[in-house]
C-alpha positions as CSV (number, residue, x, y, z in Angstrom):
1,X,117.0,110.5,245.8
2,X,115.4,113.4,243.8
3,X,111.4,113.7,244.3
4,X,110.5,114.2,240.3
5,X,109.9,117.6,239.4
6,X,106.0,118.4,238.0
7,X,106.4,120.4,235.1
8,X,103.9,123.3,234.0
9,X,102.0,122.6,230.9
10,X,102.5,125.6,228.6
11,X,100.6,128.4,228.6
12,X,98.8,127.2,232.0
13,X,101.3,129.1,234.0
14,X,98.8,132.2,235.3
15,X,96.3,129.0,236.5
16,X,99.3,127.2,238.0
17,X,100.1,130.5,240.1
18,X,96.5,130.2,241.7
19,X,97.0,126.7,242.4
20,X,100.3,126.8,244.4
21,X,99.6,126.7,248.3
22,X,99.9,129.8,250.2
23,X,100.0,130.0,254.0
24,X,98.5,132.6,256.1
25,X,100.7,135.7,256.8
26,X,102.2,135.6,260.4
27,X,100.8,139.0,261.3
28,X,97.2,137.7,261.1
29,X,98.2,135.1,263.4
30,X,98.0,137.4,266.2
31,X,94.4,138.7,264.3
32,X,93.3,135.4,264.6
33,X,93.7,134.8,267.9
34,X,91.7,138.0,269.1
35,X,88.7,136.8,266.8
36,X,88.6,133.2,268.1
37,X,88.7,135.0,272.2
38,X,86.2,137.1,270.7
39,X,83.5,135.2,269.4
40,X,84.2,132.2,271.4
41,X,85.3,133.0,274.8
42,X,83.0,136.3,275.9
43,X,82.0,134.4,278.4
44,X,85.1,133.0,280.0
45,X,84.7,134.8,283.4
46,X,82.0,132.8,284.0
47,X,83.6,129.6,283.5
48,X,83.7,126.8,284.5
49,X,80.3,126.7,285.6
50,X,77.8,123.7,286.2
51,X,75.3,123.6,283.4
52,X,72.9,123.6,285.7
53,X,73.1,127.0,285.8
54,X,71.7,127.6,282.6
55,X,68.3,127.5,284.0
56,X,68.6,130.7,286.0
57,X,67.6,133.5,284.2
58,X,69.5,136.1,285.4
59,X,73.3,133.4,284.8
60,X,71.6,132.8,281.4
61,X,71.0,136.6,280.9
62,X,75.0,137.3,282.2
63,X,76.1,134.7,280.1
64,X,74.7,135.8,276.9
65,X,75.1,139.7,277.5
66,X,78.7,138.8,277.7
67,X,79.5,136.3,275.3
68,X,77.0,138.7,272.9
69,X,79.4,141.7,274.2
70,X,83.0,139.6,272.4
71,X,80.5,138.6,269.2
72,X,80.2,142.5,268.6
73,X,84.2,143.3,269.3
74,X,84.8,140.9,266.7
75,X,82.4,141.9,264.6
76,X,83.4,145.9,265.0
77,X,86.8,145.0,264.4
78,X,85.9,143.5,261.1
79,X,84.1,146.5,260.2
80,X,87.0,149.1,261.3
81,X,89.3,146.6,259.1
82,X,87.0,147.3,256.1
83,X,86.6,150.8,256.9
84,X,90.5,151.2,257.0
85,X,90.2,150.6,253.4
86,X,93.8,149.1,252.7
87,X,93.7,145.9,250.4
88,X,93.4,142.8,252.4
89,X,96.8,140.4,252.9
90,X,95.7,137.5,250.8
91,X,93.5,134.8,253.4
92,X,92.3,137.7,255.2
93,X,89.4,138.7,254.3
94,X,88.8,134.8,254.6
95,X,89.9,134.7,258.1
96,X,87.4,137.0,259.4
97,X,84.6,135.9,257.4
98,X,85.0,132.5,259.1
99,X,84.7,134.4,262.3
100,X,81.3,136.4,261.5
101,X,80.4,132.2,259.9
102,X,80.9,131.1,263.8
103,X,79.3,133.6,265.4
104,X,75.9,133.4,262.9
105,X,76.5,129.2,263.6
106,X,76.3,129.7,266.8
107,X,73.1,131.9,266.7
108,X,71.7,129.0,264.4
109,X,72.5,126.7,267.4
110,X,74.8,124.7,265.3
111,X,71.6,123.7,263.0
112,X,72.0,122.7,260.0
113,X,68.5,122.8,258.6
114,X,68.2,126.5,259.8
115,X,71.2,127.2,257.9
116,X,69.9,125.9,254.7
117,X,67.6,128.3,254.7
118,X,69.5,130.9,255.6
119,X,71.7,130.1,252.2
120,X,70.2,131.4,248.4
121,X,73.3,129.7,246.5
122,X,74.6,133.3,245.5
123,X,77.4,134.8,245.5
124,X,78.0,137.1,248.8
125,X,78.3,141.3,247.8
126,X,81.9,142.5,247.7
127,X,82.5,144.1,250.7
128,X,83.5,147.2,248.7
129,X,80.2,147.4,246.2
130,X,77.5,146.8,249.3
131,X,74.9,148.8,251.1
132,X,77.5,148.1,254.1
133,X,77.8,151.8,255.8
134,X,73.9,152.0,255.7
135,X,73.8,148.4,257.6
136,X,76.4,149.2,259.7
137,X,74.9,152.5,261.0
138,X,71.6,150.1,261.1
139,X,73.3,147.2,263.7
140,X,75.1,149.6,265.9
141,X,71.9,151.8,266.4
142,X,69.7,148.0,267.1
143,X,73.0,147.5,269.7
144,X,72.5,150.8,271.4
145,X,68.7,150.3,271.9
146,X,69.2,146.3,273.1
147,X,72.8,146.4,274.4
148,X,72.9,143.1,275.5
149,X,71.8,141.9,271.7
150,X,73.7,141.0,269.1
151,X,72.9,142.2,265.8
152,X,75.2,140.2,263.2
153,X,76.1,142.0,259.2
154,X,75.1,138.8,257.1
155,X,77.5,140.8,254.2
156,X,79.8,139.3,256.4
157,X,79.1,136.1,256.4
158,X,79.8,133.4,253.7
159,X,76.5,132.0,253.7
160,X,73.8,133.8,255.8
161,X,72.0,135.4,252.6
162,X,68.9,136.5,253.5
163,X,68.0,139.7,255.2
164,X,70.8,142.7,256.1
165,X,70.9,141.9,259.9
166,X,70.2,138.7,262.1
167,X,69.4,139.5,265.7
168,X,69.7,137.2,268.6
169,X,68.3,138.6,271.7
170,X,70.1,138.5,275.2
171,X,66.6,136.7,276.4
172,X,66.9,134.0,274.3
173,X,63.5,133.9,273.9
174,X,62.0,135.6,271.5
175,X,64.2,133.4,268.6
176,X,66.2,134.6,266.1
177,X,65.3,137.5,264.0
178,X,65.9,138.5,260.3
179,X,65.9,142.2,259.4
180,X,66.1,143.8,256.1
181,X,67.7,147.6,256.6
182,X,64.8,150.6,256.4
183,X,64.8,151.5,252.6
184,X,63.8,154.9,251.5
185,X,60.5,154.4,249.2
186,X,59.1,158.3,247.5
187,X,60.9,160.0,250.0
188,X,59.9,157.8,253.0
189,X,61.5,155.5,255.2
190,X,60.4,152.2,255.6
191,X,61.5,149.6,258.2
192,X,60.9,145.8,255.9
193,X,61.9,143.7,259.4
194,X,60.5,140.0,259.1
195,X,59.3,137.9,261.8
196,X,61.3,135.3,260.3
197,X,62.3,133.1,263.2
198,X,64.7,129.9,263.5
């Protein structure tokens, strides 16, 4: 039996063409799977392990210095992917936003009242027509001074809109941090970090 046919209202054709379904492109399969180990499995040589063991500080520091150490490859390999400068295959620009989204939900513990006020209800900066390269050279200079840190872009996020950087140290102790990148006021540089804290 023949499913019936919808037919296209004329002249809604061009909106039609954004509402068809698309699927992924096969090579980012491969991308995806890199970013998942990355942000979600740093930490996979110390697994299993009893959760107990959460309460040593030196596991605790291992644990985060290395699951902090496949946040940053994932994160680097979104920036490299931007720096490239090729146009994106459509879904995946997508795809690695959701990746830096896990890793900043994971710094925000999975709370959803923290990430309320994280979000301003604007639209994020094209990644193209940012302050990106001046953040960028920002984060990887924070990850050289604290290694074991891990200093996330929120340009990268989809809804982590405050700030230029959120920094979780390896310590786990000091909270989460929100930084604004140094801004150049009459000729002098001025670091604008807040003690904002989840």
């Amino acid at each position: 039996m023949n499913e019936p046919r919808m037919t296209i209202p004329k002249g809604f054709e061009r909106q039609a063409e954004h509402l068809r379904p698309t699927a992924m492109p096969v090579h980012l399969e491969e991308v995806a799977k890199r970013l998942f180990e990355e942000v979600c499995c740093g930490s996979r040589s110390l697994w299993p392990f009893e959760p107990e063991r959460m309460k040593e500080p030196d596991f605790r520091a291992h644990f985060y210095r290395l699951a902090h150490d496949g946040m940053w490859a994932a994160q680097e390999r979104f920036i490299n992917r931007i720096e490239k400068g090729d146009p994106m295959a459509p879904g995946e620009e997508a795809l690695y936003r959701m990746a830096m989204d896990t890793i900043a939900w994971q710094m925000l513990e999975r709370q959803l009242c923290y990430a309320r006020r994280f979000f301003r209800e604007q639209r994020q900066p094209s990644l193209s027509n940012s302050n990106l390269e001046s953040v960028v050279i920002a984060a990887r200079g924070l990850r050289e001074q604290k290694p074991d840190s891990m200093p996330l872009i929120t340009d990268l996020t989809t809804f982590v809109q405050i700030g230029d950087i959120e920094l979780l140290p390896v310590a786990q102790t000091l909270g989460l941090g929100v930084m604004m990148k140094p801004e150049v006021v009459n000729g002098n540089e001025t670091d604008v970090q807040s003690g904002v804290q989840a």
